[in-house]
C-alpha positions in Angstrom: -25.5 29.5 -46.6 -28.4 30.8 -47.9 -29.4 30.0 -51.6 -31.2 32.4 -53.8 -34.7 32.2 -54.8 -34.0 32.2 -59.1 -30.9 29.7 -58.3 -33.5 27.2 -56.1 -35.9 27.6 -59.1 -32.9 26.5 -61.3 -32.6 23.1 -59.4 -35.9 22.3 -58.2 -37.4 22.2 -61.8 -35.2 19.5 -63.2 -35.5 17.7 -60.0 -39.5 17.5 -60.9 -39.0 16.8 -64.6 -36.7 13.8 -63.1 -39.3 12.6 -60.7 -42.1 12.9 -62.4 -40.2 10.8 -65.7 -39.7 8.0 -62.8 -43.0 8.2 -62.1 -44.2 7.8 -65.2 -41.6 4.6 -66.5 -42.9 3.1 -63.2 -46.4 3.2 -64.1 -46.2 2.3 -67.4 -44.1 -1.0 -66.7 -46.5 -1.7 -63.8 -49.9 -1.7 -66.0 -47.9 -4.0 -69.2 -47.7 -7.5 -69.2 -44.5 -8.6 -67.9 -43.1 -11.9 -69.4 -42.6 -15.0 -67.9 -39.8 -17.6 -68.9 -41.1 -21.1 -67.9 -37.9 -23.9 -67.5 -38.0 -27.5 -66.8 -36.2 -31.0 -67.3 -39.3 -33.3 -66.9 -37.7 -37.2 -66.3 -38.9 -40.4 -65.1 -41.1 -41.6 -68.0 -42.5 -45.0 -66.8 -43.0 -47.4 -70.1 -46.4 -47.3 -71.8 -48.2 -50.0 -74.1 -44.9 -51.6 -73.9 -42.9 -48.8 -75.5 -40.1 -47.0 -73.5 -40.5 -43.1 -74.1 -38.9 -41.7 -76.9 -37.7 -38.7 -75.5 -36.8 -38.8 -71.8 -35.6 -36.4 -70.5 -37.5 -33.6 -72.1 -36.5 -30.3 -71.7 -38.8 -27.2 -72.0 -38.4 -22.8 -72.5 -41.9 -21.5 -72.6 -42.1 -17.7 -72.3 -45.9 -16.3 -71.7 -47.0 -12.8 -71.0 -48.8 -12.1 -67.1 -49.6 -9.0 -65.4 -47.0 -10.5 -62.8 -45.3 -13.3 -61.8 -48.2 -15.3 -60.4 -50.8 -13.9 -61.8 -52.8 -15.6 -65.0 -51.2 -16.1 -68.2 -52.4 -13.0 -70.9 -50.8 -15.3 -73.6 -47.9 -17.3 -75.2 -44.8 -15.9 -76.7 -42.6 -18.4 -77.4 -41.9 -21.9 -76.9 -38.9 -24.3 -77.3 -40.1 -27.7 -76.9 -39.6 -30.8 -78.5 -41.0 -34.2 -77.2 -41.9 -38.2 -79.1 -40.1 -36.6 -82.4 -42.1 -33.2 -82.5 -41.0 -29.7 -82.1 -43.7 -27.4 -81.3 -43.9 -24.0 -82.9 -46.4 -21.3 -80.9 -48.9 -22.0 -83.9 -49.7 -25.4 -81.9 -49.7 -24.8 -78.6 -52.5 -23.5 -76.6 -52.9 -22.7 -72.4 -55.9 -22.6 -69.7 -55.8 -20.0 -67.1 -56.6 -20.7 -64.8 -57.0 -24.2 -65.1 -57.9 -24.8 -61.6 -57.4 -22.4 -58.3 -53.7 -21.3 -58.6 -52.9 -24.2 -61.6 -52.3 -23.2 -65.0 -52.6 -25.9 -68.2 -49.8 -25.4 -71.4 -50.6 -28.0 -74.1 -49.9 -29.1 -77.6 -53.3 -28.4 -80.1 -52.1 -30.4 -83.1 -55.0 -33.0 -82.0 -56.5 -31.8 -79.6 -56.5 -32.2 -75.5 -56.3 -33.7 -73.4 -53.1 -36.0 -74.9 -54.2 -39.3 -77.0 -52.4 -42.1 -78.7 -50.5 -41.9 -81.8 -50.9 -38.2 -81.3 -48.0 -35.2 -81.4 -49.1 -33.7 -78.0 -48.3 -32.7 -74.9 -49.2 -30.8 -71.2 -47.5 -29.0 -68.7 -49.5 -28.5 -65.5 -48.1 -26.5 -63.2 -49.1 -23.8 -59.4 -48.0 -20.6 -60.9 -48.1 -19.2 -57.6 -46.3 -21.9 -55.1 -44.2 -22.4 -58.8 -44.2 -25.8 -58.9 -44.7 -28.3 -61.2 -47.7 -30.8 -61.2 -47.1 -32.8 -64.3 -46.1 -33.5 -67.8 -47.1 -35.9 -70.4 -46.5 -36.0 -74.4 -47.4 -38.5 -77.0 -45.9 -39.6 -80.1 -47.7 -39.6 -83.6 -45.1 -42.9 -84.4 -45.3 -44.8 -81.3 -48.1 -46.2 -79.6 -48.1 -44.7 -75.8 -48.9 -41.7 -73.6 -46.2 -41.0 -71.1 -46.5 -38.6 -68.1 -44.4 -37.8 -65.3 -44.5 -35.8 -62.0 -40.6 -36.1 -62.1 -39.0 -32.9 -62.7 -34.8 -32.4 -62.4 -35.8 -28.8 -63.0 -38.7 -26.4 -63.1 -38.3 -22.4 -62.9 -40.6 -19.3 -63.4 -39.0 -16.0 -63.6 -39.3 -12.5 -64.7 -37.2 -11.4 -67.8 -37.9 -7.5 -66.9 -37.0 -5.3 -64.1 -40.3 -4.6 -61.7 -41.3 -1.3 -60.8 -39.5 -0.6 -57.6 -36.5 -2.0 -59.2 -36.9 1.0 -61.9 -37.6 3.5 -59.0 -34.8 2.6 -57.2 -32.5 2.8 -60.2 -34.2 6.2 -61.1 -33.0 7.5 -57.7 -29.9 6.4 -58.3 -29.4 8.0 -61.2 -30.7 10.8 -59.6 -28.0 10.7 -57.0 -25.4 10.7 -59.2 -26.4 14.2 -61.4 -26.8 16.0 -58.1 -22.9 14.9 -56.8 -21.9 15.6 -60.7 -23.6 19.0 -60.2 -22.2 19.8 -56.7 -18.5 19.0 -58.1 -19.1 21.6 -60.8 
């Protein structure tokens, strides 16, 4: 079966227009900051100055912007911490990236760092690239006592958007489906 020249023109051109939008989401999602949700459940508080830890187990949501999963943290987002009586609000909390090689620091500014007595503060340490976690402490601004842990029930880092190739392979798919609409017609 041979196709006409005008009637190839006729499908090529949206076939372009199609690629070359796929092209272009996939760039644009590739050079934005992609955000990170941070998780964990750190337990295990050993006793300090003879106080027992007032929060234990504490459980943490920190969502930070990175050009990729793995790569340095661009900045906090949001956070959803509470720890010795304290919630944190994104106001207070602070990060260094890197910290040291592959290790990344998240911690509480409301007295400074690193965490002191009778203070509302915290650190997470953690390898954003093997995604592990290191360690956490906090300190209470009530209670004399700095508690840290390398205990963790739980500890995730994950992407909250699609990646690139993910979009591609959706565009294609898509793609797919308007040329076996088009062949029906």
């Amino acid at each position: 079966m041979k196709i006409s020249k005008t009637i190839r023109n006729k499908m090529v051109k949206p076939l372009r227009v199609i690629c070359c939008c796929i092209m272009f989401i996939s760039l644009v999602s590739s050079v934005q900051a992609t955000p990170i949700e941070l998780s964990f459940s750190a337990t295990g508080f050993p006793t300090s100055n003879t106080n027992s830890a007032p929060t234990d187990p504490v459980f943490g949501e920190i969502v930070y912007e990175a050009a990729s999963l793995g790569s340095t943290i661009d900045s906090l987002t949001s956070i959803s911490l509470s720890a010795g009586g304290h919630s944190f609000t994104l106001a207070e909390t602070s990060f260094d990236s890197p910290f040291f090689g592959d290790e990344d620091l998240i911690y509480g500014t409301i007295n400074g760092n690193p965490v002191n007595n009778f203070t509302s503060d915290f650190y997470l340490w953690f390898d954003r690239v093997a995604k592990t976690p290191i360690s956490f402490a906090y300190a209470s601004s009530t209670l004399s006592g700095i508690w840290i842990t390398d205990d963790f029930r739980s500890f995730s880092l994950t992407n909250q958007i699609p990646e690139p190739a993910t979009m591609l392979l959706f565009g294609f798919g898509l793609l797919g489906l308007a040329g076996v609409s088009r062949r029906k017609k």
